[in-house]
N, C-alpha and C positions, 0 to 999 in steps of 0.2 A: 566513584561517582555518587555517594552518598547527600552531597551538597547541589547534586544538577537540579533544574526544574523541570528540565524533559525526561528527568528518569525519575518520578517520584517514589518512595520507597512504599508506598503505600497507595493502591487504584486510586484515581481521583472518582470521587463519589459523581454522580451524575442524575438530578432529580429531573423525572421524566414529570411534567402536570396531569395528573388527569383529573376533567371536571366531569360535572351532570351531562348527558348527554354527548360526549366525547366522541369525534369518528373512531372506530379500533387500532386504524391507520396508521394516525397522530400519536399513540403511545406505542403500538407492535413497532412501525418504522424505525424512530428510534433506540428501543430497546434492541429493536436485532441486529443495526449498526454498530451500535459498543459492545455487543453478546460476541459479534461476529471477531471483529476487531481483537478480544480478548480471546476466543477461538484462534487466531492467527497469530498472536503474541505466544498463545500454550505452544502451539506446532510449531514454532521456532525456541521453546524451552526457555521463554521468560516470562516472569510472572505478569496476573492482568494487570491489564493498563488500566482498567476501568470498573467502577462499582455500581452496576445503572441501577435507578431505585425510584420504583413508579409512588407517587407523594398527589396529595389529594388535601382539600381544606373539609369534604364529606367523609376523609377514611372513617372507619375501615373500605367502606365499600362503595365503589362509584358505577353508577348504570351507564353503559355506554349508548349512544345513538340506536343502537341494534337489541339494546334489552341485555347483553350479556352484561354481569357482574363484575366490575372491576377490583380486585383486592388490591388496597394503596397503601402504605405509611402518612401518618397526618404531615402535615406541611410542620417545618419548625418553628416557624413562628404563625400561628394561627390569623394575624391580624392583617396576614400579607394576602390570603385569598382575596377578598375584597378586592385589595389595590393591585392584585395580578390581574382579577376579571375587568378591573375597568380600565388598565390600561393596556391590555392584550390585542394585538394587531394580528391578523390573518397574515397579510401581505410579511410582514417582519418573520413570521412563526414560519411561515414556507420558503422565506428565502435563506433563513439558517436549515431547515430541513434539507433541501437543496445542495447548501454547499457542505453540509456533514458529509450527503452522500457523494458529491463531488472529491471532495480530500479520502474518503473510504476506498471510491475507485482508483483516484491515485495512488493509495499505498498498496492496494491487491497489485493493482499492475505494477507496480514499483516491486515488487516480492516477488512476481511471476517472474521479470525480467532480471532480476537476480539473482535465481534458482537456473532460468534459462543459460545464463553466461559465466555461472560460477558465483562463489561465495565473494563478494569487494569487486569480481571484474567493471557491475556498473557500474559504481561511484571510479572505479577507475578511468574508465572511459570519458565518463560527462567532466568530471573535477577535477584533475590532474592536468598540471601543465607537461604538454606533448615537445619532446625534444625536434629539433628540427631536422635531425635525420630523418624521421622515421615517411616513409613515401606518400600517404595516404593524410587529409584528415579524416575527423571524427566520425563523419556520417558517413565517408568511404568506409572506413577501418569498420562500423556495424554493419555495415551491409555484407563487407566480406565475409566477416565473420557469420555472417547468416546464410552466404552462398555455402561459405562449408559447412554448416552445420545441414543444409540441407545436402550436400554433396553427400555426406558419412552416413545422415537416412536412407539415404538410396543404393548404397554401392557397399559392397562386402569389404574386411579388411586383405582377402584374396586378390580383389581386383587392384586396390591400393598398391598393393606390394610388385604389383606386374606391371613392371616400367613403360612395357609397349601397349598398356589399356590406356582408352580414355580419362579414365576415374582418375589415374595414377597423374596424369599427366595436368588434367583440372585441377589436379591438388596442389602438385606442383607451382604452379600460375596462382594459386590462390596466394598460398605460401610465398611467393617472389615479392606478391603485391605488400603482401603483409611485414614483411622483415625490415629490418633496419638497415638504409644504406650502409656500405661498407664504411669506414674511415681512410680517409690517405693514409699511409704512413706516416709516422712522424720523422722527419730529417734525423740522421744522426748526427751524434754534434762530437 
């Protein structure tokens, strides 16, 4: 995959702004999205995704709204502050803040529910075309899948194994639901 764009071989940089009087917000927010982000990439054992790097047309040091000291990298091209401050939109600046953290929640919960159902079982589930044996659709087939999972929380593998318990028997039914119709025979010829 050395040629993908979504795998680049190297973090894609990410210049955070900070100006004079800066809320803390505005550059902690999104530094601790792509921090986190690369956090989540480590614990899955591949490299960061992301190089976030707070940039300033006052570095070294910017004062934030609250007096603290910002320490920033200068802007790369120095002539760009000006035309970043004059053409800088609130409304624009929060509605990309917004959906950062909108796609960030997407992939945590995309990662939870991947861990929760096995390593590929989600992309199995949503992407895959379903043969037409099989009894249930998609949002049946999760759901059951999540009766049993909570069924196996609850109940010992003791009670499982005892054909005249409950447990054993729920699991059973879970299981019928779940399986692939049988096939006819095929004619011999």
């Amino acid at each position: 995959m050395p040629d993908d764009p979504r795998f680049p071989p190297n973090p894609r940089v990410v210049a955070i702004l900070a100006y004079p009087a800066v809320q803390l917000l505005d550059v902690a927010g999104p530094l601790q999205v792509f921090t986190s982000a690369n956090e989540l990439a480590a614990r899955d054992g591949a490299a960061p995704l992301y190089a976030p790097l707070v940039v300033s047309a006052d570095a070294p040091v910017v004062t934030a709204s609250a007096g603290l000291g910002l320490v920033a990298a200068p802007l790369p091209n120095a002539r760009a502050g000006p035309h970043v401050q004059a053409t800088f939109s609130w409304d624009r600046f929060f509605a990309i803040q917004l959906w950062i953290f909108v796609l960030f929640l997407i992939y945590v919960t995309a990662t939870e529910l991947n861990r929760l159902f096995g390593h590929g079982e989600l992309s199995r589930i949503f992407f895959t075309t379903r043969p037409s044996e099989l009894q249930l659709n998609r949002r049946e087939r999760v759901r059951e899948l999540t009766r049993l999972s909570k069924l196996a929380d609850a109940h010992s593998v003791d009670e499982f194994r005892d054909p005249t318990s409950i447990a054993h028997t729920q699991l059973i039914e879970i299981v019928r639901r779940l399986a692939v119709r049988p096939r006819p025979p095929a004619p011999a010829s």
